[in-house]
MIDOSE-1310 file (N, C-alpha, C; in nm, 2 decimals, decimal comma, always signed):
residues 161
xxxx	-3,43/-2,60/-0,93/-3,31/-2,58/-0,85/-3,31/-2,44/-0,79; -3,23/-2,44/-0,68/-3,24/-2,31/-0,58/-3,14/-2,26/-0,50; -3,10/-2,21/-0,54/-3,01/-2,13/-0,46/-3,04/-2,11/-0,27; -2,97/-2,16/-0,18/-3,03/-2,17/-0,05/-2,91/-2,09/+0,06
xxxx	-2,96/-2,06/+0,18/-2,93/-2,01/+0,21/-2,78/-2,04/+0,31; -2,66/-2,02/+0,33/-2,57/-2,11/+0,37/-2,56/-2,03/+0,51; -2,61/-2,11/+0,59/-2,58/-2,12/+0,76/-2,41/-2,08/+0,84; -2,41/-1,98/+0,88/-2,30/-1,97/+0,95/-2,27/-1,96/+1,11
xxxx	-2,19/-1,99/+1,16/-2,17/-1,99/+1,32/-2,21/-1,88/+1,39; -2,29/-1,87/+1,47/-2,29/-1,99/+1,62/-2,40/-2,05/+1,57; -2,50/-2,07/+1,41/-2,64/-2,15/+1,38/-2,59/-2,27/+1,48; -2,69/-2,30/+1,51/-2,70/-2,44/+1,58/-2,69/-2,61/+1,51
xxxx	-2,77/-2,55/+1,40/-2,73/-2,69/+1,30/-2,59/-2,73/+1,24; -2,52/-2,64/+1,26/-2,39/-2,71/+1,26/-2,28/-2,74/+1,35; -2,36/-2,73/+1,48/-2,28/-2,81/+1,54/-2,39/-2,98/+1,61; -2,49/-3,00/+1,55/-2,55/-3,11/+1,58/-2,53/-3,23/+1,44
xxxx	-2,52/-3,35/+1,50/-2,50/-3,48/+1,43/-2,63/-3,48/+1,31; -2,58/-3,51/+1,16/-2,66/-3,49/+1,09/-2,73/-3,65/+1,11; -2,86/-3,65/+1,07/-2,92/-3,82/+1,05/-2,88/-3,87/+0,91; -2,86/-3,97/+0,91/-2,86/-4,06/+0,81/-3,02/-4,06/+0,71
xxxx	-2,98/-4,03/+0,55/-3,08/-4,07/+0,49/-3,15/-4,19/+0,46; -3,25/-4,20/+0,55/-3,36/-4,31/+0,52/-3,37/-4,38/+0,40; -3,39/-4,28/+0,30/-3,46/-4,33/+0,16/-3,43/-4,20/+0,07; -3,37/-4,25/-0,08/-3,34/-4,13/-0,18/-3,47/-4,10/-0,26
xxxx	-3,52/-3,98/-0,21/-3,66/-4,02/-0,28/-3,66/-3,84/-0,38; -3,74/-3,80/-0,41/-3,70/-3,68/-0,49/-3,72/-3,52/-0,36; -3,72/-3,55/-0,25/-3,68/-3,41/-0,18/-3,54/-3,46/-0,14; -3,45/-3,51/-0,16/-3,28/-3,59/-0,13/-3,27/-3,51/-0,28
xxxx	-3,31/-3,57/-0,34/-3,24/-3,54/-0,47/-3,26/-3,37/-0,51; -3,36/-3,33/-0,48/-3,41/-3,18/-0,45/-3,25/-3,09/-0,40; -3,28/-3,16/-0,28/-3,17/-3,11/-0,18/-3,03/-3,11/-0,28; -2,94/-3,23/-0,33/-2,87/-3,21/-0,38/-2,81/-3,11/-0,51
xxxx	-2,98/-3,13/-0,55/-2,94/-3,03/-0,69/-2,92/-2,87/-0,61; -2,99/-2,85/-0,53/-3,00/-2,70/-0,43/-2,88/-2,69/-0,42; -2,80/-2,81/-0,32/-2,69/-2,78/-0,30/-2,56/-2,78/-0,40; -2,57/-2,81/-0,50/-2,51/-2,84/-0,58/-2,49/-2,66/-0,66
xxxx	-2,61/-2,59/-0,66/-2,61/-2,46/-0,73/-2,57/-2,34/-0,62; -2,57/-2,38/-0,49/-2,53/-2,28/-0,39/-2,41/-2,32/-0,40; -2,33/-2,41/-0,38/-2,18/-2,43/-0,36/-2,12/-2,35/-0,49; -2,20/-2,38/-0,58/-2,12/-2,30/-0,72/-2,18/-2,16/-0,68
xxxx	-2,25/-2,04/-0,64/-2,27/-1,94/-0,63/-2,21/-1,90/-0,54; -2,13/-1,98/-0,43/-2,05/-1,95/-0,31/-1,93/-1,97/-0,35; -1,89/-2,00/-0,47/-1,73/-2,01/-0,50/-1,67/-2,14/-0,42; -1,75/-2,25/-0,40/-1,69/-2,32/-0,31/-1,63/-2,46/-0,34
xxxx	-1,59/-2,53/-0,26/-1,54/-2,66/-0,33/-1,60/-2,80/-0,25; -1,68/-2,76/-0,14/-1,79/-2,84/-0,12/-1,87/-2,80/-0,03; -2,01/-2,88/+0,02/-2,13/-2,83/+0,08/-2,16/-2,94/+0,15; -2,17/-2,89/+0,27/-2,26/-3,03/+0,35/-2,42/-2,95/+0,36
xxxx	-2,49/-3,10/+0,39/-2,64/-3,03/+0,43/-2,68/-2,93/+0,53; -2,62/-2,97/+0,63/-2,63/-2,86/+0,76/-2,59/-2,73/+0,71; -2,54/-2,71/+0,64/-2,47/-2,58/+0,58/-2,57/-2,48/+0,53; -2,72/-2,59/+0,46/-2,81/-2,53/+0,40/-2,97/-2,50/+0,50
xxxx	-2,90/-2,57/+0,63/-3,04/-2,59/+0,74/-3,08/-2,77/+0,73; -3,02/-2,83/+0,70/-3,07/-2,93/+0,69/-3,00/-3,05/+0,72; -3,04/-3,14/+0,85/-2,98/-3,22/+0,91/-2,96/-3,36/+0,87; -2,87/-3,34/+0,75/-2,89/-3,53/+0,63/-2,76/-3,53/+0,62
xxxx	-2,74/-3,68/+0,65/-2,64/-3,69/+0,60/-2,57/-3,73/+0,45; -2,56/-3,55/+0,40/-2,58/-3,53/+0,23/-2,46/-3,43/+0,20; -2,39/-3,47/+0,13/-2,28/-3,34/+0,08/-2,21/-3,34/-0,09; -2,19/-3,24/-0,11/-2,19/-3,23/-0,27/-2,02/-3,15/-0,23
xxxx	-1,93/-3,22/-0,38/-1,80/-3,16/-0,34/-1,74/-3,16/-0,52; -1,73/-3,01/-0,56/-1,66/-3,03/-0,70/-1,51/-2,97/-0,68; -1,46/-3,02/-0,76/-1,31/-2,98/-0,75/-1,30/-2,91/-0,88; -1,17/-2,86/-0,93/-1,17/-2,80/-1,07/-1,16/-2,91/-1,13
xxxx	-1,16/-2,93/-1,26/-1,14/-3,06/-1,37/-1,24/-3,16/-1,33; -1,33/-3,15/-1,25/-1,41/-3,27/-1,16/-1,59/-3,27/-1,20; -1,61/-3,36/-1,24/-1,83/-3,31/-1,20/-1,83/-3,35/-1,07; -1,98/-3,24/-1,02/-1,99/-3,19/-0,89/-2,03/-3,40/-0,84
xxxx	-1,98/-3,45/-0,71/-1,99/-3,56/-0,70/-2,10/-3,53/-0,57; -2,13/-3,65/-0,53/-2,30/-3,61/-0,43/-2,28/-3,75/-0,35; -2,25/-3,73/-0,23/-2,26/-3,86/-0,18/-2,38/-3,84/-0,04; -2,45/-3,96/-0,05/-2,51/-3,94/+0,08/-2,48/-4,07/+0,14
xxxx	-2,53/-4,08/+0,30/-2,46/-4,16/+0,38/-2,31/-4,16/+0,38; -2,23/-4,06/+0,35/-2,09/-4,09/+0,37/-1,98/-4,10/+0,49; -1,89/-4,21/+0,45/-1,84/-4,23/+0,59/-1,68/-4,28/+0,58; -1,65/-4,23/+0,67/-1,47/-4,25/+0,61/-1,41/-4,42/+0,65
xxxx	-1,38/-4,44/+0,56/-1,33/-4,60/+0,58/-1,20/-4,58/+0,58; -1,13/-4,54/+0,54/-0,94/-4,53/+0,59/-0,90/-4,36/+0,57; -0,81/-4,36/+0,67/-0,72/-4,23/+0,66/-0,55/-4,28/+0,67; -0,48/-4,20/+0,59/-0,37/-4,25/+0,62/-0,27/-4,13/+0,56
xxxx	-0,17/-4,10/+0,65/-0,07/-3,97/+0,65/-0,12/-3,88/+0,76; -0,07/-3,77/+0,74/-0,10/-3,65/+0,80/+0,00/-3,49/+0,71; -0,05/-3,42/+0,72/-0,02/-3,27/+0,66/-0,11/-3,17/+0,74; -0,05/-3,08/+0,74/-0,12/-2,92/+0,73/-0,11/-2,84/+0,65
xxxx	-0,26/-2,78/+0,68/-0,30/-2,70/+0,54/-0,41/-2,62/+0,55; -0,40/-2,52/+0,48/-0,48/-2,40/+0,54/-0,60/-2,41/+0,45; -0,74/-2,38/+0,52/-0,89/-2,38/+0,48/-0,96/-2,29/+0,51; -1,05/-2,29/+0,48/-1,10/-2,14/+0,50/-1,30/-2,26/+0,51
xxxx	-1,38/-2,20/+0,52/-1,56/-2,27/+0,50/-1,65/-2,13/+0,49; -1,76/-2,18/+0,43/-1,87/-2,06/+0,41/-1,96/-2,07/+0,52; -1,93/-2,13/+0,61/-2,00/-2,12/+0,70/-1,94/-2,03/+0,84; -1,77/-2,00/+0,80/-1,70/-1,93/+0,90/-1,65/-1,82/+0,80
xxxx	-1,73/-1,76/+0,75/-1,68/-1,64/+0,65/-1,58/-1,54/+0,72; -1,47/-1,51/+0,62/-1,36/-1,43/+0,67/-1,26/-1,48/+0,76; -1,25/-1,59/+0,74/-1,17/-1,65/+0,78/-1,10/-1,76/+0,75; -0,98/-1,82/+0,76/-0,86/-1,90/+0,75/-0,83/-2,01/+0,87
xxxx	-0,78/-2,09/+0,85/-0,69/-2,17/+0,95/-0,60/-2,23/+0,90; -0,48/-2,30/+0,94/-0,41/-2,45/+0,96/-0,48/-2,47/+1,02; -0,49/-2,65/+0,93/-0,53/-2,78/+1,02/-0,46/-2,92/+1,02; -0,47/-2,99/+1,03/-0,44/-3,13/+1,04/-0,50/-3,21/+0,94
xxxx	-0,47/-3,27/+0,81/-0,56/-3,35/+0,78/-0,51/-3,45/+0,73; -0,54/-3,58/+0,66/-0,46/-3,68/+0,63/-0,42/-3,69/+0,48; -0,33/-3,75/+0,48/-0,28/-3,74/+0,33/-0,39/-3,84/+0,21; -0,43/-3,94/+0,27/-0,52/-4,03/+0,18/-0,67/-4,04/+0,30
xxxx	-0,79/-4,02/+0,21/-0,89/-4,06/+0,24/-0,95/-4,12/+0,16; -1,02/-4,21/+0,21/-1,10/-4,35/+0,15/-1,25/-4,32/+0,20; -1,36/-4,27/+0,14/-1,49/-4,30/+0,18/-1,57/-4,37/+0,09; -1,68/-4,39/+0,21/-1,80/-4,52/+0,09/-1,90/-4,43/+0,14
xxxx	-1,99/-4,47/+0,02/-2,11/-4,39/+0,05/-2,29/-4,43/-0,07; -2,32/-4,36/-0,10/-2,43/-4,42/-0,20/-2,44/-4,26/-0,27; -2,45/-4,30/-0,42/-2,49/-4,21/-0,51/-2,64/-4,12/-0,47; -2,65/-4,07/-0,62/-2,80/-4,04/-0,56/-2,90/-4,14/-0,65
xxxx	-2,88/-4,24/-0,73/-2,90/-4,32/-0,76/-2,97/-4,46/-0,70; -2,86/-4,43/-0,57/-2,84/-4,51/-0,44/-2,72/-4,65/-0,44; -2,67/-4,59/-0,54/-2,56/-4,71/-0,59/-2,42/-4,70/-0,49; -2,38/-4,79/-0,43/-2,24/-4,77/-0,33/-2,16/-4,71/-0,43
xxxx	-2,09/-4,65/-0,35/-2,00/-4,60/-0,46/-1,87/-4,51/-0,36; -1,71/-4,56/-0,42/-1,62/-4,55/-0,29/-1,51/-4,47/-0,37; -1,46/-4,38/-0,29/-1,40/-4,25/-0,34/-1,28/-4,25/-0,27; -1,18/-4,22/-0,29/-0,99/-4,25/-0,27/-0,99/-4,08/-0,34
xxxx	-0,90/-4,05/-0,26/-0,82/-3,92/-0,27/-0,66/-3,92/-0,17; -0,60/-3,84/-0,26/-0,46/-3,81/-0,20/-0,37/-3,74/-0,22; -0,36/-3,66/-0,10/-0,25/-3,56/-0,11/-0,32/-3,42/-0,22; -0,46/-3,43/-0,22/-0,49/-3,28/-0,30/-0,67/-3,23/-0,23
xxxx	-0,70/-3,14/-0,33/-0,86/-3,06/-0,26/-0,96/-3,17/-0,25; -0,93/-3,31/-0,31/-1,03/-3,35/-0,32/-1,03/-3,44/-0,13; -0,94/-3,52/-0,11/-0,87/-3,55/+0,01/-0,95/-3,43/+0,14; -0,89/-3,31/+0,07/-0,90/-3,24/+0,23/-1,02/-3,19/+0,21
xxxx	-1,14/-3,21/+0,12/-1,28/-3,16/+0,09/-1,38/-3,29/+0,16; -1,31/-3,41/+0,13/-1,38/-3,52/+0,18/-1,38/-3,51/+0,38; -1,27/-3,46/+0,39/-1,29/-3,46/+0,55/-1,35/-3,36/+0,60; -1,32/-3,20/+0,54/-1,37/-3,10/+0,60/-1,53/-3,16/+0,56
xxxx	-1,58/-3,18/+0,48/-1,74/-3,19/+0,44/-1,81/-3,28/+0,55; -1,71/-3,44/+0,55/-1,77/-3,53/+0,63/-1,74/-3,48/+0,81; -1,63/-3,38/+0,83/-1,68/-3,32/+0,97/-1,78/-3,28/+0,98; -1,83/-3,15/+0,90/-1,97/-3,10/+0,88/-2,09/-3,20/+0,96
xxxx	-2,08/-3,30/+0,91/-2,19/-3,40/+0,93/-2,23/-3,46/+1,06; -2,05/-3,42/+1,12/-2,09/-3,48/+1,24/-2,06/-3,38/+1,39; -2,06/-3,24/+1,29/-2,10/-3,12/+1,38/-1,99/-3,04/+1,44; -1,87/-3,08/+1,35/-1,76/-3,05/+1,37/-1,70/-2,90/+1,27
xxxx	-1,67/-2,85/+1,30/-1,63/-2,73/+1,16/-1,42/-2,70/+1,22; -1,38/-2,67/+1,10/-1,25/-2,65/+1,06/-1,19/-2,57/+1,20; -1,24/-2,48/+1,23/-1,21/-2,40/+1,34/-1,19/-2,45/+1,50; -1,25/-2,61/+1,47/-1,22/-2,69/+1,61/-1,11/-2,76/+1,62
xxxx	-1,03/-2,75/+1,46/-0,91/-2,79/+1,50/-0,76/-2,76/+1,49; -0,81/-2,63/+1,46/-0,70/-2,56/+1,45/-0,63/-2,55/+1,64; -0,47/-2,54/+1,62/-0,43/-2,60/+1,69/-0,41/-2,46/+1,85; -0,40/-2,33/+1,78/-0,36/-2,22/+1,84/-0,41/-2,09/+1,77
xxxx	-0,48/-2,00/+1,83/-0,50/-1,86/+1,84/-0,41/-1,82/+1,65; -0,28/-1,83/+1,68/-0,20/-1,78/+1,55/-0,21/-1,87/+1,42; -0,29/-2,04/+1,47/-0,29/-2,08/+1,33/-0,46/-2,04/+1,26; -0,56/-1,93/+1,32/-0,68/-1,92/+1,25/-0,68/-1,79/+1,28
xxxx	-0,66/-1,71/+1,12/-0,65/-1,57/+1,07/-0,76/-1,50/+1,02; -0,85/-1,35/+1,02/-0,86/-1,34/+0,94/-0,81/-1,31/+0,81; -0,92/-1,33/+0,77/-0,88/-1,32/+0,59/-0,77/-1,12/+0,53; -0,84/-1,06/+0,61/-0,78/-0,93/+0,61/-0,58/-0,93/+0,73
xxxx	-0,58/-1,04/+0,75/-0,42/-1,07/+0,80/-0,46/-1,06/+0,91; -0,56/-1,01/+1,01/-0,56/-1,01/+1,14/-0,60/-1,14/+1,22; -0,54/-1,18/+1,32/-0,55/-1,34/+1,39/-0,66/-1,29/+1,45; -0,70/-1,41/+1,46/-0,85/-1,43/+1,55/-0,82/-1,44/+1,68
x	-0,86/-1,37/+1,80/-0,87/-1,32/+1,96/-0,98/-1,45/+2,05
């Protein structure tokens, strides 16, 4: 396992559509363990592939009280509510936003086993980690939806220009 390097804006790989994994063969599972040890060295609470240079659709997301969970092919099957709530990504270091995100998400996806396997969240980090991650994937990052100039701050209190 490896500590890797975490990609930040304007890289190009994160704003391109990750592919779908083919087959879980041991460089997928490589990948996850990698990702799995950078997210924890990054203080983070989840990782998509692109994040690491790598265009799969693969993301690893631990919460507190949680083991790190690893979904690949993941894909949102219901949303339902709405909230705002401020995020921050290691890929936009020093920085903050309000967003929009929904109160329950529902995704399915396959272990690394390759077993389906369908994940419900609501109203907590786990909810708003499943959407920020599964944006990632589709080239999307937190900062595209914040609504206005005053809702994405830096981290030092100064708004972003």
């Amino acid at each position: 396992m490896a500590i890797r390097k975490i990609r930040t804006l304007p890289d190009p790989v994160l704003r391109e559509p990750a592919r779908k994994v083919p087959l879980i063969d041991s460089a997928v599972l490589k990948l996850i363990d990698d990702m799995i040890d950078t997210m924890r060295a990054s203080e983070g609470a989840g990782l998509a592939a692109p994040q690491v240079g790598v265009s799969l659709r693969v993301v690893v997301i631990e919460v507190p009280g949680e083991d790190a969970l690893a979904l690949i092919n993941p894909e949102i099957v219901k949303k339902k509510g709405e909230r705002v709530i401020e995020e921050g990504c290691l890929s936009v270091p020093g920085y903050r936003g309000e967003v929009k995100r929904a109160v329950t998400v529902k995704v399915k996806a396959r272990d690394r086993d390759g077993h389906e396997i369908r994940v419900t969240a609501t109203d907590d980090l786990l909810a708003q980690a499943l959407e920020h991650e599964l944006d990632h994937l589709d080239g999307r990052l937190y900062v595209d939806l914040v609504e206005s100039p005053e809702s994405l701050w830096r981290i030092d209190g100064q708004t972003a220009e």
